[in-house]
Steps between C-alpha positions, in 0.01 A plus 500: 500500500232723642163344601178660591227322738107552464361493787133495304622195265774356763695412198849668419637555172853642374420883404735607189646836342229431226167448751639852630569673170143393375319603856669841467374558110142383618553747772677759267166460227207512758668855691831639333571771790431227825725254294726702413547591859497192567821453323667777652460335874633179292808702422541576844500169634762411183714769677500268819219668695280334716175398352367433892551869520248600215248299618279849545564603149389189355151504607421788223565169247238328641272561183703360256471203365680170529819463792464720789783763524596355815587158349678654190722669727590254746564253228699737280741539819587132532511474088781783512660374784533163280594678193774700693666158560438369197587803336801654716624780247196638637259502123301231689197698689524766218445277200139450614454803687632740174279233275172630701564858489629463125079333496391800682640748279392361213165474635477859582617604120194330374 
């Protein structure tokens, strides 16, 4: 399990792959071309990089609405890293990751 704090709230609550998968069509319907690179920096993190190192690029996601970039990506890391284990064929980071872009696509054939 994966749990984000609010500092604002001071209250905690266990994040899911749904929370993200809605946060990223909000994101996807209010700007298409910042979400959608939004998704590709997701992608990278899936392949294992660092989200600590994109901190720069995620300030250009500021706008959008709902979960900050930031969060998505740290969060995302630690869900794969779970999913790896629970999933050791290695499908387990891909079936959500390849379930947003799949979203993504389909958004930008609209």
């Amino acid at each position: 399990m994966v749990w984000v704090y609010d500092e604002r709230k001071q209250d905690r609550w266990r994040i899911s792959h749904d929370e993200i998968k809605e946060d990223v069509l909000k994101k996807l319907k209010a700007d298409p071309r910042k979400a959608s690179a939004l998704v590709d920096i997701m992608h990278r993190v899936c392949k294992s990089e660092e989200p600590s190192t994109l901190k720069r690029e995620t300030a250009r996601f500021d706008g959008l609405p709902g979960l900050s970039a930031e969060l998505i990506l740290k969060v995302y890391k630690w869900i794969w890293t779970q999913e790896d284990c629970n999933y050791p064929t290695g499908e387990g980071r891909w079936m959500s990751m390849n379930g947003i872009l799949q979203m993504r696509d389909e958004m930008r054939h609209r």
